[in-house]
C-alpha positions as CSV (number, residue, x, y, z in Angstrom):
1,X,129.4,96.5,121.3
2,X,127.4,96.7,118.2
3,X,124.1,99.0,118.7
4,X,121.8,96.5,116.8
5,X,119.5,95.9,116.6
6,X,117.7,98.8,118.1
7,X,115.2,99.3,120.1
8,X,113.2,99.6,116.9
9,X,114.5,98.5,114.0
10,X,115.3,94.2,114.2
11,X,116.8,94.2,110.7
12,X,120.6,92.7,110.5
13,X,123.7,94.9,110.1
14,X,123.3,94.0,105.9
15,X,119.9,93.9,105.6
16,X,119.5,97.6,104.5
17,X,120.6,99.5,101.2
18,X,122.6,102.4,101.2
19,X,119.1,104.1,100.0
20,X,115.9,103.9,101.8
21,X,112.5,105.4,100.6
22,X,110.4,106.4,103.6
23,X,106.7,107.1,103.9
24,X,105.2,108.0,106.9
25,X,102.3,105.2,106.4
26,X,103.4,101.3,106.8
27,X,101.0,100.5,104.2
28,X,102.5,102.8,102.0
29,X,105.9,101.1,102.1
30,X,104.5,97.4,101.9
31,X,102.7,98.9,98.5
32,X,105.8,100.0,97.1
33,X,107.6,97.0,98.3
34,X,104.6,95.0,96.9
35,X,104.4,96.8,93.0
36,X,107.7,98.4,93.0
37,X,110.3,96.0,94.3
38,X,112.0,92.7,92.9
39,X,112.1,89.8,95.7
40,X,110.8,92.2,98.4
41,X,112.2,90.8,101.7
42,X,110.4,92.3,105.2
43,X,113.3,93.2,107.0
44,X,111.8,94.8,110.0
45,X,108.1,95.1,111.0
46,X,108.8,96.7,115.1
47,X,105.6,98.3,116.3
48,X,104.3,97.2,112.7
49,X,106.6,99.8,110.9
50,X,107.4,97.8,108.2
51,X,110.9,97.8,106.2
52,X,111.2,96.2,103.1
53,X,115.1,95.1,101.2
54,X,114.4,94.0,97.2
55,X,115.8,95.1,93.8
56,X,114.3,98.0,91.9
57,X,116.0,97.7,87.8
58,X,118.4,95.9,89.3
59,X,119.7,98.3,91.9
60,X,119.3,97.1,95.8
61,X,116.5,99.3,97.3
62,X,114.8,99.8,100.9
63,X,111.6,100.8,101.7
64,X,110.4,101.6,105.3
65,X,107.8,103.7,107.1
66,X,108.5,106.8,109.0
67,X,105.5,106.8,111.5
68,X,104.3,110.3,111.7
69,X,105.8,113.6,112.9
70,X,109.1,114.6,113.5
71,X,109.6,112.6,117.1
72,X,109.2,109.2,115.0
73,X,111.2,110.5,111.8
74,X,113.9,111.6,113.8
75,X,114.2,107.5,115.7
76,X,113.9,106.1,112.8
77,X,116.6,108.1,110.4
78,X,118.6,108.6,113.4
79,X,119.2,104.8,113.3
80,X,119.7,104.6,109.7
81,X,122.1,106.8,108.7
82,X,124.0,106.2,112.2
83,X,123.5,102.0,113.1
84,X,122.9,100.8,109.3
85,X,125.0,102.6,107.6
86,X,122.4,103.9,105.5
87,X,123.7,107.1,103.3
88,X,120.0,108.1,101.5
89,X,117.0,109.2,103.3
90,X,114.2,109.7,100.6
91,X,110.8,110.9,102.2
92,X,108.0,110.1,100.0
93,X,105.0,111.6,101.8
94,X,101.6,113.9,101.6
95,X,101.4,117.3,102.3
96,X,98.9,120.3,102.3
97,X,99.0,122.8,100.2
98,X,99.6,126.3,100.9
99,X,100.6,127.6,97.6
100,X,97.2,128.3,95.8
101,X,98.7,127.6,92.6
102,X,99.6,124.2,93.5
103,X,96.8,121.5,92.4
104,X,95.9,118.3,94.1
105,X,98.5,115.8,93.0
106,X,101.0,117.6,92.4
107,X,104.4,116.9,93.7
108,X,106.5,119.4,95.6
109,X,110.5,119.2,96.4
110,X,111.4,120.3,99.8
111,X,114.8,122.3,99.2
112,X,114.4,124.0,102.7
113,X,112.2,123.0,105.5
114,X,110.7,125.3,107.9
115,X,109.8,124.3,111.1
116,X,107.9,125.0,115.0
117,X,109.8,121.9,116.2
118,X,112.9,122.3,119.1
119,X,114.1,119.4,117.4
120,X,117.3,121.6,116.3
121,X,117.9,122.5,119.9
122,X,119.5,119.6,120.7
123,X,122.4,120.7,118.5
124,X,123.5,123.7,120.2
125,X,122.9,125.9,118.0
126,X,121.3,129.2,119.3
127,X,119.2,130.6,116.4
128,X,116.7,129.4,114.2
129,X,117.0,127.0,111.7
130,X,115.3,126.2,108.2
131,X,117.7,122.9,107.4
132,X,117.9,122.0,103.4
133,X,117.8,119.0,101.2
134,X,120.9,117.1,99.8
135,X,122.2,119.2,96.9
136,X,122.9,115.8,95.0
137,X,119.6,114.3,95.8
138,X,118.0,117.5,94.8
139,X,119.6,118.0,91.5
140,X,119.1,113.4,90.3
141,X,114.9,114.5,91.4
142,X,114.6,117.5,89.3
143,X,116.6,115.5,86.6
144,X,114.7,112.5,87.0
145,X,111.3,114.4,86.5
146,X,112.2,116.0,83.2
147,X,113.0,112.3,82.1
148,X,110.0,110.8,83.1
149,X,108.0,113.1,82.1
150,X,106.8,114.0,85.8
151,X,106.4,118.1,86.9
152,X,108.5,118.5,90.5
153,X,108.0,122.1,92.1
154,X,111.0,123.0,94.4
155,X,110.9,125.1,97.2
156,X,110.0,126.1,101.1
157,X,108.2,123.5,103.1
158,X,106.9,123.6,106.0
159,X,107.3,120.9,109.0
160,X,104.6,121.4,111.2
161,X,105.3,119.6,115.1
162,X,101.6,120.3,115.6
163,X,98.6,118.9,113.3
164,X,95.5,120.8,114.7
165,X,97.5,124.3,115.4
166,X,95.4,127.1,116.4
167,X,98.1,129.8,115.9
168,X,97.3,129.2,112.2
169,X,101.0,129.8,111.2
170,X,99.8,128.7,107.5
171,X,97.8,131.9,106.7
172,X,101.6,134.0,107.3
173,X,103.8,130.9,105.7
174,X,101.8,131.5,103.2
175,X,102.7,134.8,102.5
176,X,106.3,133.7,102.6
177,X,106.2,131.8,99.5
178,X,106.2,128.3,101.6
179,X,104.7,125.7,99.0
180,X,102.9,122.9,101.6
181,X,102.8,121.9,104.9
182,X,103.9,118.2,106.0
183,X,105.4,116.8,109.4
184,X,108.7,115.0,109.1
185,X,111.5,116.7,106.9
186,X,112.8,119.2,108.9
187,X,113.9,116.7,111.7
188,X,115.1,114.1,108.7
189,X,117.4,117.1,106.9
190,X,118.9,117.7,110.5
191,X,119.8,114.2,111.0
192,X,121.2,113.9,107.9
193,X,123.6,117.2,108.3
194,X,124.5,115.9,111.8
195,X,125.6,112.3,110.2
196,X,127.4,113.7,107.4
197,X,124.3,112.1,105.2
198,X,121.8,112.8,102.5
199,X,118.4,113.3,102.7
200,X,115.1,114.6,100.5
201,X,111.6,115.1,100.9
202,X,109.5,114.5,98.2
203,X,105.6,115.5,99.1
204,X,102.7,114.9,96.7
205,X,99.4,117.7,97.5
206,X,96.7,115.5,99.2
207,X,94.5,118.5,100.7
208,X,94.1,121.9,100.5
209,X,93.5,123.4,104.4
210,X,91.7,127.0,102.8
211,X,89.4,124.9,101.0
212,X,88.7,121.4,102.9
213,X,89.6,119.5,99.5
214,X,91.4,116.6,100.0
215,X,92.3,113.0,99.1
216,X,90.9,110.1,101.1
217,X,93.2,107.7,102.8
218,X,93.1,105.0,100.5
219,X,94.2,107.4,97.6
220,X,97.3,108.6,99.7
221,X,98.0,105.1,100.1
222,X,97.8,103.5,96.7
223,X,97.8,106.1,93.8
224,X,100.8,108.4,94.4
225,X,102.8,106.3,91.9
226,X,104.4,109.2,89.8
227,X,106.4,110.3,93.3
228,X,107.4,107.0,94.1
229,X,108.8,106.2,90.6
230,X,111.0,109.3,90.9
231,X,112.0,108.4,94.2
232,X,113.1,104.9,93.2
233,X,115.2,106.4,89.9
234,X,117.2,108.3,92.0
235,X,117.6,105.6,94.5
């Protein structure tokens, strides 16, 4: 019996690519699908997490938000990689800086993801876990950057299950050489080990928590144009 649709995705069997760009903010990935995409089609709009099918210089490209946090990530990829057949999982999202060197704007590749989440629990493994990128995925980014001119800054992220965390783990992650802090990749790289898949995050800096700077929503939502171009190269 086929498992689709899902609980939370409507789309058809066909309707996705084999590459999906994921934000965490619907609005997000109706913007891209709106400036970005040839013959956008709304494939699934669940809960208002809207998906997007269209044509990006001439390859066939999805787009569909992530909700936030790792809970929502992990639905959501979980169904793509395992129901749609989906192979790509690129996370386009926002993240706080921790690495003082970093600027706001800047765009940061998440090779390894630190994490508080249990989310790896559920895999048997007893030890702790800091799941990577896609090799592949990794390598077309840094590639695509130097060709359009873009600056990417791999390393460490952090994937925080907690937004308002009094434990302040930042302060020591900080220490460690961890670059940002955002919510979602670490449960989206375990997914994709699990499914035999590829995923990356891609973050650009919104806000720095030592100094209270930060972009307002509207900016996160409509100007972080240089990450999505790289995100739809390598698509």
């Amino acid at each position: 019996m086929s498992s689709i649709p899902t609980p939370h995705i409507t789309a058809k069997a066909s309707d996705f690519a084999r590459t999906v760009l994921m934000p965490g903010d619907p609005l997000r990935a109706r913007f891209i699908a709106e400036h970005f995409l040839k013959n956008p089609v709304l494939v699934n709009n669940v809960r208002g997490v809207q998906g997007y099918t269209g044509e990006y210089q001439g390859k066939r490209v999805s787009v569909m938000a992530s909700g936030m946090g790792m809970p929502s990530i992990g639905i959501y990829s979980y169904e793509l990689y395992n129901f749609y057949d989906v192979e790509n999982i690129i996370r386009i999202g926002s993240a706080g800086m921790l690495n003082q060197s970093l600027k706001l704007r800047d765009i940061v590749v998440g090779m390894s993801a630190y994490t508080n989440s249990s989310f790896g629990v559920q895999f048997g493994f007893n030890g702790h876990l800091a799941p990577c990128c896609s090799w592949k995925l990794l390598r077309k980014a840094m590639e695509a950057g130097e060709r359009l001119n873009v600056s990417l800054t791999p390393g460490a992220i952090y994937s925080s299950d907690t937004f308002y965390d009094e434990s302040t783990p930042t302060v020591i992650l900080q220490k460690l050489g961890v670059l940002a802090v955002e919510m979602e990749a670490a449960a989206l790289y375990l997914n994709a080990a699990r499914s035999g898949k590829n995923a990356l995050c891609l973050c650009t800096i919104s806000d720095n928590p030592f100094t209270g700077e930060a972009l307002s929503a509207e900016e996160r939502q409509n100007t972080f144009t240089q990450m999505m171009e790289v995100a739809l190269d390598i698509a």
